[in-house]
C-alpha positions, -999 to +999 in steps of 0.1 A: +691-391+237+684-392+274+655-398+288+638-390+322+628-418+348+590-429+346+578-417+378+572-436+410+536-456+414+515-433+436+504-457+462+540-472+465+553-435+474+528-429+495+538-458+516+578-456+515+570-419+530+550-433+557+573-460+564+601-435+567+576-418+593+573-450+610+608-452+610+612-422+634+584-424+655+599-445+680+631-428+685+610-398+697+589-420+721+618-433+745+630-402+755+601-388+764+587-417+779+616-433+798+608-414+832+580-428+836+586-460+822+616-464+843+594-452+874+566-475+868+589-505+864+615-497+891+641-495+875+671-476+875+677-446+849+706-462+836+687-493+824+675-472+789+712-483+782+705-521+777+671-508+755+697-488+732+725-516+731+693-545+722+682-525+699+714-514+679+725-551+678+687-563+666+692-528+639+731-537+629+720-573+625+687-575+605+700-544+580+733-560+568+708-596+561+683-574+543+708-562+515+722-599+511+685-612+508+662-590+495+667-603+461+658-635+474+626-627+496+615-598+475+613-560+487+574-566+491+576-595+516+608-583+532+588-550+539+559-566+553+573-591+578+597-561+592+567-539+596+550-568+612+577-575+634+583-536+648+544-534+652+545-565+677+576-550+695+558-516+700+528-537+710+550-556+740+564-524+749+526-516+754+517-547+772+560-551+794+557-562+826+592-557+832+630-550+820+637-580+802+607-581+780+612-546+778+652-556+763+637-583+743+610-557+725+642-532+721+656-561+698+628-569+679+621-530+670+659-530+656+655-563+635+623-550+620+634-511+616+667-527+605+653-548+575+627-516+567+658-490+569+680-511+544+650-533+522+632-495+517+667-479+507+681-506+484+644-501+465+641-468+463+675-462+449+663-477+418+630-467+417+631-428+432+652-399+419+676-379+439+642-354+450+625-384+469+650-396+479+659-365+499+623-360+511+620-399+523+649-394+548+632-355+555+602-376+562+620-398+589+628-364+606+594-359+607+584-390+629+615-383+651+597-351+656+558-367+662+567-392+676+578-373+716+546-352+703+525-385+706+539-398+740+535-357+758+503-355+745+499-393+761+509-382+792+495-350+796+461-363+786+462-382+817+476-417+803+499-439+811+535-442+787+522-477+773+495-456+754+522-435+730+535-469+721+504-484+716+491-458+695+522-462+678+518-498+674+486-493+661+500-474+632+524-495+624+503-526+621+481-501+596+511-500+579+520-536+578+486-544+564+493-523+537+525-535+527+507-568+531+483-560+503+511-542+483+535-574+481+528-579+443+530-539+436+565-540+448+577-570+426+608-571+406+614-589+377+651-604+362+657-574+340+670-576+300+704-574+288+724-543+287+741-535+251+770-543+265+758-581+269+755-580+314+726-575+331+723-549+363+696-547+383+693-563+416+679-595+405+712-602+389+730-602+425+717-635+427+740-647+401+770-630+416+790-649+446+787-630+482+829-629+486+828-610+451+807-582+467+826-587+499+863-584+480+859-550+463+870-517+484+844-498+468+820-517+491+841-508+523+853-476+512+816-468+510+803-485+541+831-462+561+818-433+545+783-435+554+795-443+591+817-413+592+788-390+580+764-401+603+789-395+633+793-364+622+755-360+619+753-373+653+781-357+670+776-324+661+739-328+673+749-346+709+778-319+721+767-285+703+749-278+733+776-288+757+799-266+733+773-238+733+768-236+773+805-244+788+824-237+758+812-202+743+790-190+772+755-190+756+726-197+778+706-229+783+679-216+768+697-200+740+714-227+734+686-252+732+671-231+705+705-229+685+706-269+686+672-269+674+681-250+646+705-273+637+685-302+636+659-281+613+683-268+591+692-305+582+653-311+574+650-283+556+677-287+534+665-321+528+635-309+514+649-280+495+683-300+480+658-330+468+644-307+443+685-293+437+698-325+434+673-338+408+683-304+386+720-306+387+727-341+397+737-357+425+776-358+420+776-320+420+752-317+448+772-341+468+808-327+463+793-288+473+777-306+505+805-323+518+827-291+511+805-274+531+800-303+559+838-288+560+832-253+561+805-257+588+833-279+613+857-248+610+837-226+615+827-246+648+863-250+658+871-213+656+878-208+694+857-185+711+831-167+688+795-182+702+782-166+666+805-184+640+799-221+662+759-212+656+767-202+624+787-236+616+759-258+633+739-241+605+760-245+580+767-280+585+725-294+589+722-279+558+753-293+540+747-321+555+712-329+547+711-346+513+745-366+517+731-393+532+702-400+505+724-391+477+751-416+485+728-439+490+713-433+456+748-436+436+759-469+452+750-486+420+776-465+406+805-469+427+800-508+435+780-520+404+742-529+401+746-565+404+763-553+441+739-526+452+714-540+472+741-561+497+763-526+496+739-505+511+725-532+538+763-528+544+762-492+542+730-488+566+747-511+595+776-492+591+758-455+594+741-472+629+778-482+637+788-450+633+760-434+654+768-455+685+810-456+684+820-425+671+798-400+693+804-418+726+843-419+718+840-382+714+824-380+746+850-399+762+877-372+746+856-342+750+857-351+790+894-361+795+907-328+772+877-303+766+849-296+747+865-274+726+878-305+711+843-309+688+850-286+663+885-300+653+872-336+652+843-325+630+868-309+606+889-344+605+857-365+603+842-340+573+877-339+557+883-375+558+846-386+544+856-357+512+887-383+510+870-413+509+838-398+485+862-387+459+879-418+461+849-441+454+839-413+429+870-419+410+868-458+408+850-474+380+816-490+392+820-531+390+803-548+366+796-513+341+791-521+310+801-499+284+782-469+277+769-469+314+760-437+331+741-433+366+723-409+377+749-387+395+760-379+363+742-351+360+708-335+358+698-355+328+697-398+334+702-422+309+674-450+305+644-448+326+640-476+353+614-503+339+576-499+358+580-536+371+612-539+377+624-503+388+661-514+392+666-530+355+677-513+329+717-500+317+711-474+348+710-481+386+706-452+405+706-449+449+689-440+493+694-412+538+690-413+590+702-402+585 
């Protein structure tokens, strides 16, 4: 007989939602804030390129090392020191006297948000159901949306730019303290025996050699999917404007609106296919979603018909929106538990990959053929990730033992995760950006 999950601690949910918050906030500050900054530092515009490129190497770097030591460190430390180490980097954005401290800030912030991104992930795909875990990565759309909130209301208030990130520092060093206090809360312990005789849970990962994680394709099949989702994510976010002005002769302001609806549609379905997921299971909730990720892309690439592209951006924030969590949150069952927690630091540097390659080279096509080019390429990129899913779906899970189920099996879960140890037990369940 199945039984439900014990429900997360309170004070520990509380905290991944505001870290997910954190998460955002940033993103939402630099755009906003870069005119000014780049006039008060004289510098030219193009220089916010060398912020983005430090911080995606600082983000690719510390988020693959997070899922290969976080059974070492523990989640509680690992979350701590990040937080720590973003709040100083907002704080010398703050304080910058120039570029280059400016670029070495843009590093820090992606080794800290890195770590958080991947340590917070890996934890709450043991500990959270597929609801949360949909609402966690609604959250971080959330603090995308404060955070250019914080740096207009900064600005129009009088202030300089350095005043949204130190507020924003400010918050995050709340935060740290927090997780500071919280270190023992968020604890693991080596969990017991499965029937079967094996042991799952991440503390087991310690026992099990990095080159036999590294050697299975599940591992890679999976860190390829989560890049190709996010570039569609991204993609279709960059160019539907560009599509929507030049390509089906909407107005600017129309069009600003439609691309906003996009990115709301993928919030709100977050919030509303967290409570779906965690009725009819995540497998099921997944396979309609990236179906529909499909729909949305042809309906984008039918030439000429401003409605049906609107229509598709709709169609494919919504699909889209609990794909990334859910995946997350059946790793355990495509790779093993003993594998989980290096697969989805894998996974997570491989999503930020995907964000910085894949919409830039559509850029580079969409200006040497035509913009019309974005809704065929969102149709390969959605038909290729259905590919790769069903092919990870089909492979058994390393290191199952007999009898195993996980939690994308369906609405009910076998064996509720232990209070202390949420990621022991015969189940492992999974994490979103997103």
């Amino acid at each position: 007989m199945s039984t439900s999950p014990a429900p997360p601690r309170a004070t520990l949910l509380l905290l991944a939602y505001l870290a997910f918050v954190s998460l955002g906030l940033p993103d939402g500050l630099l755009g906003v804030g870069w005119p000014s900054i780049h006039a008060d530092l004289g510098v030219p515009t193009e220089a916010v390129g060398l912020l983005l490129t430090a911080g995606t190497v600082g983000y690719l770097t510390s988020s693959v090392l997070a899922g290969f030591t976080l059974a070492r460190v523990g989640v509680g430390a690992l979350l701590a020191g990040s937080t720590l180490l973003a709040s100083l980097a907002l704080t010398g954005y703050a304080v910058s006297p120039g570029l280059a401290v400016l670029v070495g800030c843009a590093l820090l912030l992606g080794l800290g948000s890195g770590a958080v991104d991947s340590g917070l992930n890996a934890y709450a795909a043991g500990a959270f159901g597929p609801r949360h875990m949909n609402w966690l990565h609604a959250f971080f759309g959330l603090g995308v949306a404060i955070g250019p909130l914080i740096m207009t209301a900064a600005l129009s208030g009088g202030l300089t730019w350095r005043w949204g990130y130190g507020i924003v520092a400010g918050a995050q060093i709340a935060l740290a303290v927090a997780f500071v206090l919280t270190v023992r809360a968020w604890q693991r312990r080596d969990p017991a025996p499965e029937a079967g005789g094996g042991t799952t849970g991440a503390a087991s990962a310690v026992r099990v050699p990095v080159l036999a994680t590294l050697r299975l394709p599940a591992v890679w099949s999976g860190a390829l999917a989560f890049a190709l989702y996010v570039a569609i994510e991204v993609s279709a976010g960059l160019w539907a404007f560009l599509l929507l002005t030049e390509g089906r002769g909407l107005s600017a302001a129309v069009a600003g609106g439609c691309v906003s609806a996009y990115w709301g549609s993928l919030f709100v379905g977050r919030v509303v296919q967290g409570v779906v997921a965690e009725r009819l299971g995540a497998r099921l909730v997944l396979r309609v979603s990236l179906a529909g990720m499909a729909v949305g892309a042809a309906l984008i690439a039918v030439p000429g018909s401003a409605a049906l592209a609107v229509l598709g951006l709709v169609v494919v924030g919504f699909a889209a929106a609990p794909v990334f969590p859910l995946l997350t949150l059946t790793t355990a069952d495509r790779v093993g538990a003993a594998h989980a927690d290096r697969t989805i630091g894998l996974q997570i540097g491989a999503s930020g990959l995907g964000a910085a390659l894949v919409p830039g080279g559509l850029g580079v096509l969409i200006s040497n053929v035509s913009v019309q080019v974005l809704g065929p390429a969102l149709v390969v990129l959605a038909l290729v990730l259905i590919l790769l899913y069903e092919l990870g779906a089909r492979r058994p899970a390393a290191g199952s033992g007999p009898g195993r189920t996980g939690v994308a099996a369906g609405p009910e879960r076998t064996a509720a995760p232990d209070a202390d140890y949420p990621l022991s037990g015969p189940v492992r369940p999974v994490v979103d950006g997103r």
